[in-house]
Chimera marker file (.cmm) of the C-alpha trace (Angstrom):
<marker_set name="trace">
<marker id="1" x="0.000" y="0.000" z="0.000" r="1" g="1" b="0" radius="0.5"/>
<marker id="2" x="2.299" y="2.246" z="1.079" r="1" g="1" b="0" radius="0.5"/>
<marker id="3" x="4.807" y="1.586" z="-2.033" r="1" g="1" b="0" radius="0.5"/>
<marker id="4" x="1.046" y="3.001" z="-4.291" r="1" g="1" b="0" radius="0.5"/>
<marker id="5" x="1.229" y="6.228" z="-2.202" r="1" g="1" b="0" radius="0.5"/>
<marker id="6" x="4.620" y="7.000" z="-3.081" r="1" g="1" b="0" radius="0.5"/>
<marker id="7" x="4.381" y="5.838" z="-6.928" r="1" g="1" b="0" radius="0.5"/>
<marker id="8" x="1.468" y="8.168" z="-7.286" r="1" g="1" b="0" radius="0.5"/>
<marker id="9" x="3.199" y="10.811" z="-4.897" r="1" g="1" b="0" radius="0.5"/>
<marker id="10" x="6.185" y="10.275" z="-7.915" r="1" g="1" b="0" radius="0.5"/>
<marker id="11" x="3.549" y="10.375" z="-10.649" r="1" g="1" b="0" radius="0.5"/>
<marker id="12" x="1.764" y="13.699" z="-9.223" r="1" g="1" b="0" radius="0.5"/>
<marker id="13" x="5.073" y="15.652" z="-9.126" r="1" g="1" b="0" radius="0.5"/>
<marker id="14" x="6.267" y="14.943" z="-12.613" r="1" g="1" b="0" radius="0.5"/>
<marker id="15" x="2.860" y="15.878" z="-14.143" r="1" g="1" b="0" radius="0.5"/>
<marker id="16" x="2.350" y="18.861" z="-12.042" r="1" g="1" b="0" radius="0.5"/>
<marker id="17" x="5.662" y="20.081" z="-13.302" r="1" g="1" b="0" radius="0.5"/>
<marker id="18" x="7.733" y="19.974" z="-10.289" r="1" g="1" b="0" radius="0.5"/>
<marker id="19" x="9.278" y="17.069" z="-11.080" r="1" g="1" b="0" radius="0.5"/>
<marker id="20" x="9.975" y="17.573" z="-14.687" r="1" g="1" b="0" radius="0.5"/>
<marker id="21" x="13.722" y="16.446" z="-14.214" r="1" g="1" b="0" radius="0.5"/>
<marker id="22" x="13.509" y="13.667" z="-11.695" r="1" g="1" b="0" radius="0.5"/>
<marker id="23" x="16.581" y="13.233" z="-9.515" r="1" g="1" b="0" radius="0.5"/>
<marker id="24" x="15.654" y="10.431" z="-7.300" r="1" g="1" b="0" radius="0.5"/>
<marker id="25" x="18.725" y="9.697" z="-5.501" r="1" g="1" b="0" radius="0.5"/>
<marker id="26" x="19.561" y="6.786" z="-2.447" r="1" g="1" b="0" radius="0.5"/>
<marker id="27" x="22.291" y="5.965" z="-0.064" r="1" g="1" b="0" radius="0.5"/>
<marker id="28" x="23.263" y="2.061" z="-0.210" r="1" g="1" b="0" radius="0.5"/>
<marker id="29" x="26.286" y="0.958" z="1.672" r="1" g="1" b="0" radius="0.5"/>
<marker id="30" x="26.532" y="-2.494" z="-0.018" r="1" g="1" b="0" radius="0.5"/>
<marker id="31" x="29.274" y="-3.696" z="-2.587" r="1" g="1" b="0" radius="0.5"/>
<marker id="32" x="29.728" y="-1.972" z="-5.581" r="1" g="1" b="0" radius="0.5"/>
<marker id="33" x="28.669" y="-4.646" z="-7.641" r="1" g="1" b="0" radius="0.5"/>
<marker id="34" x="25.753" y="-5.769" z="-5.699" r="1" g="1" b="0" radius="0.5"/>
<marker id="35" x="25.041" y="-1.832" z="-5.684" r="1" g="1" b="0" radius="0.5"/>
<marker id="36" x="24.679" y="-1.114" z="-9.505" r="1" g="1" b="0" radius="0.5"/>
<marker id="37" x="23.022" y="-4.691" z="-10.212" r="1" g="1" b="0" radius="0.5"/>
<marker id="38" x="20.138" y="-2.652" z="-7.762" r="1" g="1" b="0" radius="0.5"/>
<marker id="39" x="21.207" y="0.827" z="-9.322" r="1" g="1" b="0" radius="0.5"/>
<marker id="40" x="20.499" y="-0.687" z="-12.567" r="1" g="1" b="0" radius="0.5"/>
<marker id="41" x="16.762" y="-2.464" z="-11.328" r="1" g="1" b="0" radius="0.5"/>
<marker id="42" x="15.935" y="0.582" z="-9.176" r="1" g="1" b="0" radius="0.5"/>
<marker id="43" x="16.742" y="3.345" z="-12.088" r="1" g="1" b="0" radius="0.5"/>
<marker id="44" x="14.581" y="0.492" z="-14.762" r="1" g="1" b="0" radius="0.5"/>
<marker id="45" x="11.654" y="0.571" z="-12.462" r="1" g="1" b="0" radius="0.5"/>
<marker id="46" x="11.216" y="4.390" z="-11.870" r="1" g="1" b="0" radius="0.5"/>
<marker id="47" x="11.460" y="4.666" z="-15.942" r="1" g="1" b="0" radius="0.5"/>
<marker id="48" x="8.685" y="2.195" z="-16.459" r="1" g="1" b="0" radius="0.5"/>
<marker id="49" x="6.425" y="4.023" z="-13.381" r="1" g="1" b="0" radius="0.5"/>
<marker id="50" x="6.925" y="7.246" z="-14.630" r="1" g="1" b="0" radius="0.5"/>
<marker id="51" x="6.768" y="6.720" z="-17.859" r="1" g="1" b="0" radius="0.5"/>
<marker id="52" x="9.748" y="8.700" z="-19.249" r="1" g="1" b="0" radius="0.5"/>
<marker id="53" x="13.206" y="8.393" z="-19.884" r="1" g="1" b="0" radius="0.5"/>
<marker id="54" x="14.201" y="11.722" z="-18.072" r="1" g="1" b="0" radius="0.5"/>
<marker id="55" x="15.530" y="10.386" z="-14.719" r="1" g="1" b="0" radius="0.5"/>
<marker id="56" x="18.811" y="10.740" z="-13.131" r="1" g="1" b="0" radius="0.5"/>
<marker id="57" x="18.876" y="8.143" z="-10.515" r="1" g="1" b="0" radius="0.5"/>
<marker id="58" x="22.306" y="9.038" z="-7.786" r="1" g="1" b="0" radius="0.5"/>
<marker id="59" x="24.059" y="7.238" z="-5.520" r="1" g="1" b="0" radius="0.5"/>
<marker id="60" x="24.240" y="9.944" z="-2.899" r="1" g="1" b="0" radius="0.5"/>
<marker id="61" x="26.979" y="8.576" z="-0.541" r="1" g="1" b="0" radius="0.5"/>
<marker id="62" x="29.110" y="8.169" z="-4.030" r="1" g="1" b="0" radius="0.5"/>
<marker id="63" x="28.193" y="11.959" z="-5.340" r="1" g="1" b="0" radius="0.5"/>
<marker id="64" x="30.043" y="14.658" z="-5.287" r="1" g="1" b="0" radius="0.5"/>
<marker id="65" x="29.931" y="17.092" z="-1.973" r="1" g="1" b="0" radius="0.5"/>
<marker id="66" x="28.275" y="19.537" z="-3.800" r="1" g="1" b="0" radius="0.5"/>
<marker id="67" x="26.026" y="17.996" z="-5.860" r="1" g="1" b="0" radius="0.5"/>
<marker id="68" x="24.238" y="15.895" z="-2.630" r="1" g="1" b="0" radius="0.5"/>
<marker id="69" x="24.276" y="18.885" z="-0.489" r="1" g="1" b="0" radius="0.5"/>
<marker id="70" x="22.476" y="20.444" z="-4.020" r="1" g="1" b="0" radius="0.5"/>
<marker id="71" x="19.929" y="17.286" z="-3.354" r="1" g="1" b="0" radius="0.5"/>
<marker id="72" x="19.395" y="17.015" z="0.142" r="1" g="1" b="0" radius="0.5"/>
<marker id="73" x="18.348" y="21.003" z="0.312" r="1" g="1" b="0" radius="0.5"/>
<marker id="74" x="16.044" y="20.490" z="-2.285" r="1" g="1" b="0" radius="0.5"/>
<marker id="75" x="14.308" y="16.780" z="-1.084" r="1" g="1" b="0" radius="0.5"/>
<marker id="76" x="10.942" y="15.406" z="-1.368" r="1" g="1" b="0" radius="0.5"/>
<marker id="77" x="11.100" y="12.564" z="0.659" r="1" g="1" b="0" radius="0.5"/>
<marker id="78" x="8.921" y="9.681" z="-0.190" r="1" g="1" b="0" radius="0.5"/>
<marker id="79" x="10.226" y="6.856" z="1.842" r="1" g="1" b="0" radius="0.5"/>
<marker id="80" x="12.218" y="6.830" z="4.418" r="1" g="1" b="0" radius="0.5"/>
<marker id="81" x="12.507" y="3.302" z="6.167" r="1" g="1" b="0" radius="0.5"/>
<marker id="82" x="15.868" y="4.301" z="8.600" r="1" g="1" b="0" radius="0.5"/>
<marker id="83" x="15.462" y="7.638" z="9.551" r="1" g="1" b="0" radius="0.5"/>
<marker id="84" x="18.032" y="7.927" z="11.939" r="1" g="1" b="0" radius="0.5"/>
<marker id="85" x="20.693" y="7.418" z="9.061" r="1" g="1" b="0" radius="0.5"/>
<marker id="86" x="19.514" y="9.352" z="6.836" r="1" g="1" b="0" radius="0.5"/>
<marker id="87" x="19.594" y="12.498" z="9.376" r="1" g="1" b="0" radius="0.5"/>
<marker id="88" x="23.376" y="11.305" z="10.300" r="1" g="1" b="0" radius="0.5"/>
<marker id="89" x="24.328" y="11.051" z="6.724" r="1" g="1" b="0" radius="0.5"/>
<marker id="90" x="22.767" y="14.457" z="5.803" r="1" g="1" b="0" radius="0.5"/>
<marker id="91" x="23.936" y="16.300" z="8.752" r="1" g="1" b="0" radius="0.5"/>
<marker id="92" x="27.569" y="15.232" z="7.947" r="1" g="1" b="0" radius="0.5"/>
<marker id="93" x="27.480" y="15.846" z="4.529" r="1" g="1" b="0" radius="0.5"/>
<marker id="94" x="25.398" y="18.944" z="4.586" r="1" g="1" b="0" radius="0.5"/>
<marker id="95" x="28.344" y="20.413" z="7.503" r="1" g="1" b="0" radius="0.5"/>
<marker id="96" x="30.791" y="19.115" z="5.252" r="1" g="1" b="0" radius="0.5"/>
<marker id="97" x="29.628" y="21.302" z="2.546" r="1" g="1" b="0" radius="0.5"/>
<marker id="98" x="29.041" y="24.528" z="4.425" r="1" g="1" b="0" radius="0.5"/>
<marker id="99" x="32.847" y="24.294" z="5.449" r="1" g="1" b="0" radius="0.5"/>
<marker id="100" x="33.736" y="23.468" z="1.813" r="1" g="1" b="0" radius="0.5"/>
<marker id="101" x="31.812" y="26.020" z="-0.230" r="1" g="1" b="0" radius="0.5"/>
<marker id="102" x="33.424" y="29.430" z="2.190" r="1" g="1" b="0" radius="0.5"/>
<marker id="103" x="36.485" y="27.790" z="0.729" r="1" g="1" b="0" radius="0.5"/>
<marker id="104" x="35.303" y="27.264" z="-2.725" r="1" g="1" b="0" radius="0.5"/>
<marker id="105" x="33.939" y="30.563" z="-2.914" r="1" g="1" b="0" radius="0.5"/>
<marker id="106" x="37.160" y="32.079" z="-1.263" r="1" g="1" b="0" radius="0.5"/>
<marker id="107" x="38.663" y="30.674" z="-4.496" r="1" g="1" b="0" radius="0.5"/>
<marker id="108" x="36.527" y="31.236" z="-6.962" r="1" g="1" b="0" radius="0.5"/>
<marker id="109" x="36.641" y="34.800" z="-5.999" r="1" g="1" b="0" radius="0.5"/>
<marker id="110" x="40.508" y="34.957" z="-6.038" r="1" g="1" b="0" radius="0.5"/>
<marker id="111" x="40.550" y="33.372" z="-9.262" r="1" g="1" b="0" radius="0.5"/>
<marker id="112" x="37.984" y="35.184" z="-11.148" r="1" g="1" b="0" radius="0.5"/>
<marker id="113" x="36.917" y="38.620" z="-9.275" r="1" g="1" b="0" radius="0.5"/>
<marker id="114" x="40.954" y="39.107" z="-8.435" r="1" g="1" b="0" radius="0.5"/>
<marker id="115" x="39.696" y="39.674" z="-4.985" r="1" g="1" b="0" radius="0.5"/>
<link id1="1" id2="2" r="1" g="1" b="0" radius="0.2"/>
<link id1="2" id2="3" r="1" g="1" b="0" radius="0.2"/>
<link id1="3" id2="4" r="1" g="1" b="0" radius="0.2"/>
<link id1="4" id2="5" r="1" g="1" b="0" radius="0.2"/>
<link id1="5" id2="6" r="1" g="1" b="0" radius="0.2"/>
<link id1="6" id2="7" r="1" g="1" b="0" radius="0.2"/>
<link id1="7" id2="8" r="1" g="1" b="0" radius="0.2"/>
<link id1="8" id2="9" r="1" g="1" b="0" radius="0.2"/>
<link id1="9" id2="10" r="1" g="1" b="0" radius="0.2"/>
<link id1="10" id2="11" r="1" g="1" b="0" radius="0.2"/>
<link id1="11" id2="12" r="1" g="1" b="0" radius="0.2"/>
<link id1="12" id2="13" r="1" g="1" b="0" radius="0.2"/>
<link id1="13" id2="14" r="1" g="1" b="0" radius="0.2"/>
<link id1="14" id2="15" r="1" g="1" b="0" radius="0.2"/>
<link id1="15" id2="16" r="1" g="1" b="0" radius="0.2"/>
<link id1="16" id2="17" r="1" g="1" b="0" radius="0.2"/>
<link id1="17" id2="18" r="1" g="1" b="0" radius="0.2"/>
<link id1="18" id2="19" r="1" g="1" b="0" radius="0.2"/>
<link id1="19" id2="20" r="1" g="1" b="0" radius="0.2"/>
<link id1="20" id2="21" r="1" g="1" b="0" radius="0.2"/>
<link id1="21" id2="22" r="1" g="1" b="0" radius="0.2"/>
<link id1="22" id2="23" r="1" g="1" b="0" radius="0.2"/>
<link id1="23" id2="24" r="1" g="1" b="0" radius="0.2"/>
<link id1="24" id2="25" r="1" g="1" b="0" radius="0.2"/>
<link id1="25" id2="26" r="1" g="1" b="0" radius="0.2"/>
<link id1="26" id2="27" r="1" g="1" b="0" radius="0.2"/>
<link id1="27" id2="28" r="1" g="1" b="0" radius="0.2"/>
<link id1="28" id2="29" r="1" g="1" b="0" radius="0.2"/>
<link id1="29" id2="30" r="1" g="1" b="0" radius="0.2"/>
<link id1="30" id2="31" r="1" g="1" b="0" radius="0.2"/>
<link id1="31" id2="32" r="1" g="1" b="0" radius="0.2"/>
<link id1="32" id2="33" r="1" g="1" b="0" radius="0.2"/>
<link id1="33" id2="34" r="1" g="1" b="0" radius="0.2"/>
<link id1="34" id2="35" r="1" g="1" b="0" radius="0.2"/>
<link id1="35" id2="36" r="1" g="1" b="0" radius="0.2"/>
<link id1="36" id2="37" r="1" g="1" b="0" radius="0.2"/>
<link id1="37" id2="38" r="1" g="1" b="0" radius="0.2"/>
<link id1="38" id2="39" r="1" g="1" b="0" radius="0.2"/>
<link id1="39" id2="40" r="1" g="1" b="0" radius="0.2"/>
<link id1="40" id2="41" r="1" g="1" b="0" radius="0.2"/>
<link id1="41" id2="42" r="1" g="1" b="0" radius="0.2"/>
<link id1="42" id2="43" r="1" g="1" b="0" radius="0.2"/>
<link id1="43" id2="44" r="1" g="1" b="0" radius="0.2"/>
<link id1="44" id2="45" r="1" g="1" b="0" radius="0.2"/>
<link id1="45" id2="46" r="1" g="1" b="0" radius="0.2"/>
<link id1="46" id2="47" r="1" g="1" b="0" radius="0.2"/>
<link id1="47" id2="48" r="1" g="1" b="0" radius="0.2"/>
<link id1="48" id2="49" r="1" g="1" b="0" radius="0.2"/>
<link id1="49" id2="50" r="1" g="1" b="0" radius="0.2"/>
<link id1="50" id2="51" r="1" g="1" b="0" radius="0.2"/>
<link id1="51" id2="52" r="1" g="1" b="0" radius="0.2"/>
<link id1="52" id2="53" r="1" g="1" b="0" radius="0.2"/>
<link id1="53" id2="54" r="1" g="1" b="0" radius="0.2"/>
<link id1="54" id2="55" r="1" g="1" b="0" radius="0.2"/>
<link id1="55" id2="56" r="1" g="1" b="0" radius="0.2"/>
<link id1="56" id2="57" r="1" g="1" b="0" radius="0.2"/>
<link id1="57" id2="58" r="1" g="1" b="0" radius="0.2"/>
<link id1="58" id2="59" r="1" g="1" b="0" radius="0.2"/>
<link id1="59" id2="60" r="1" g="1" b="0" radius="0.2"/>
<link id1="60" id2="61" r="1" g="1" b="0" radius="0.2"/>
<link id1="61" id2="62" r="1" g="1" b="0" radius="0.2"/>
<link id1="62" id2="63" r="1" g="1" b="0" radius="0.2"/>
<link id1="63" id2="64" r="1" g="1" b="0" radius="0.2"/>
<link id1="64" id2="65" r="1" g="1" b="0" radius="0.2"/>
<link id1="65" id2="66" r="1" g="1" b="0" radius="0.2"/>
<link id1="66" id2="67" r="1" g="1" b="0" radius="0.2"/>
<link id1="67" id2="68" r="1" g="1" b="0" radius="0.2"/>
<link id1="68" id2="69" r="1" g="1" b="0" radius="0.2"/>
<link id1="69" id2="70" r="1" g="1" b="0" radius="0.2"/>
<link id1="70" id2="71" r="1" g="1" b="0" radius="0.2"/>
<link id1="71" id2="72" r="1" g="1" b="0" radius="0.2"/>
<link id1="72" id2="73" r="1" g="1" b="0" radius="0.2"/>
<link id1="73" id2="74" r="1" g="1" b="0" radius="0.2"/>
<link id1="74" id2="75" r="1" g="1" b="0" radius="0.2"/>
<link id1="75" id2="76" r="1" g="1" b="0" radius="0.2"/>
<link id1="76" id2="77" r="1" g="1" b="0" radius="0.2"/>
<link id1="77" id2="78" r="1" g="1" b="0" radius="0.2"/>
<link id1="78" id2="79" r="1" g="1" b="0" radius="0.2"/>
<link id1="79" id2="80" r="1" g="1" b="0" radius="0.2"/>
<link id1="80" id2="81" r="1" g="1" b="0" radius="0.2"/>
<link id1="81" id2="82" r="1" g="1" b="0" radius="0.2"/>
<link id1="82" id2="83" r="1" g="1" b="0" radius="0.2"/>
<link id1="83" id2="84" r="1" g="1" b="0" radius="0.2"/>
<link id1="84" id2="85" r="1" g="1" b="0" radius="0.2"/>
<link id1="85" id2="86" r="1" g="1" b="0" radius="0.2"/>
<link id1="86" id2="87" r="1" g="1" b="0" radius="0.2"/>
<link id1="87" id2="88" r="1" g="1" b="0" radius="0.2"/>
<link id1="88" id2="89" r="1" g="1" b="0" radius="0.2"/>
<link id1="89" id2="90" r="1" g="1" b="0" radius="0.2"/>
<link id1="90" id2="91" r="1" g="1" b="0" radius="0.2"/>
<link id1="91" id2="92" r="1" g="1" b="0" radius="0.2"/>
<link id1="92" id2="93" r="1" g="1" b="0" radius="0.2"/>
<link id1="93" id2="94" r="1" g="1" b="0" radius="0.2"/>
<link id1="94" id2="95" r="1" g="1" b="0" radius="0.2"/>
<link id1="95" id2="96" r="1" g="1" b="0" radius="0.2"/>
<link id1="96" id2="97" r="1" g="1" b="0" radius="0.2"/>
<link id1="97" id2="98" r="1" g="1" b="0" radius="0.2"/>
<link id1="98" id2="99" r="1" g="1" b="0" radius="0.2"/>
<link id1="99" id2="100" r="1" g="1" b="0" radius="0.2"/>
<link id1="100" id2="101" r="1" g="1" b="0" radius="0.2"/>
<link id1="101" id2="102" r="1" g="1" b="0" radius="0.2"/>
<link id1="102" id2="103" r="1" g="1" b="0" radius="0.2"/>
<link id1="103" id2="104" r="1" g="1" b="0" radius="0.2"/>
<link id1="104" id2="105" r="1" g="1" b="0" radius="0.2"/>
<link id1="105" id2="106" r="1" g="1" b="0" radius="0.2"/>
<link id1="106" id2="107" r="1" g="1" b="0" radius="0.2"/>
<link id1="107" id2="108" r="1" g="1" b="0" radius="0.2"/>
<link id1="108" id2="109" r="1" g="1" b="0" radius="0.2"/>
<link id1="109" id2="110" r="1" g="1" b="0" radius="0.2"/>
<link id1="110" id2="111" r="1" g="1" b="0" radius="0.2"/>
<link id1="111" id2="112" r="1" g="1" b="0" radius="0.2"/>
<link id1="112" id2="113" r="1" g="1" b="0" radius="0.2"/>
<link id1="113" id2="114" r="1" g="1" b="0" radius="0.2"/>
<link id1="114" id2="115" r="1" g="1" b="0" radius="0.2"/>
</marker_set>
């Protein structure tokens, strides 16, 4: 029942708009080839339930700081079966990032702005 809810929760966005490019994303901590046998079954399921080809499916503990900090600000969650790790994992990544972008920015704007 509750998988229905969040197939037509996932169905409602991308028609509405919201969710015209779908990033789903996930964090697995099993072997890598265990992990893109699911990546691969995971990422052919949401095509087939949404019906289009657009989706980027990522691997959110194996993404770049700045592009899962980009993901976690910006979540719709629509399961969430161990909460507690998925707080811990954003927290830490999320703190990571704050520290990381004043730096990035520091650099940017010495490279470009001559600052």
């Amino acid at each position: 029942m509750a998988e229905m809810y969040h197939e037509a929760k996932a169905k409602e966005l991308f028609k509405s708009g919201e969710g015209a490019n779908i990033t789903p994303s996930l964090y697995r901590s099993e072997a890598l080839a265990r992990l893109l046998s699911k990546y691969m079954e995971i990422l052919g399921k949401l095509i087939n339930m949404l019906e289009t080809g657009e989706v980027d499916l990522v691997v959110l503990n194996c993404a770049s700081l700045s592009l899962a900090a980009r993901i976690i600000e910006n979540k719709i969650i629509l399961t969430d079966k161990r909460p507690f790790l998925r707080h811990t994992f954003e927290s830490i990544k999320l703190r990571k990032y704050f520290d990381f972008s004043r730096k990035e920015k520091d650099i940017l704007e010495r490279r470009y702005l001559g600052r």
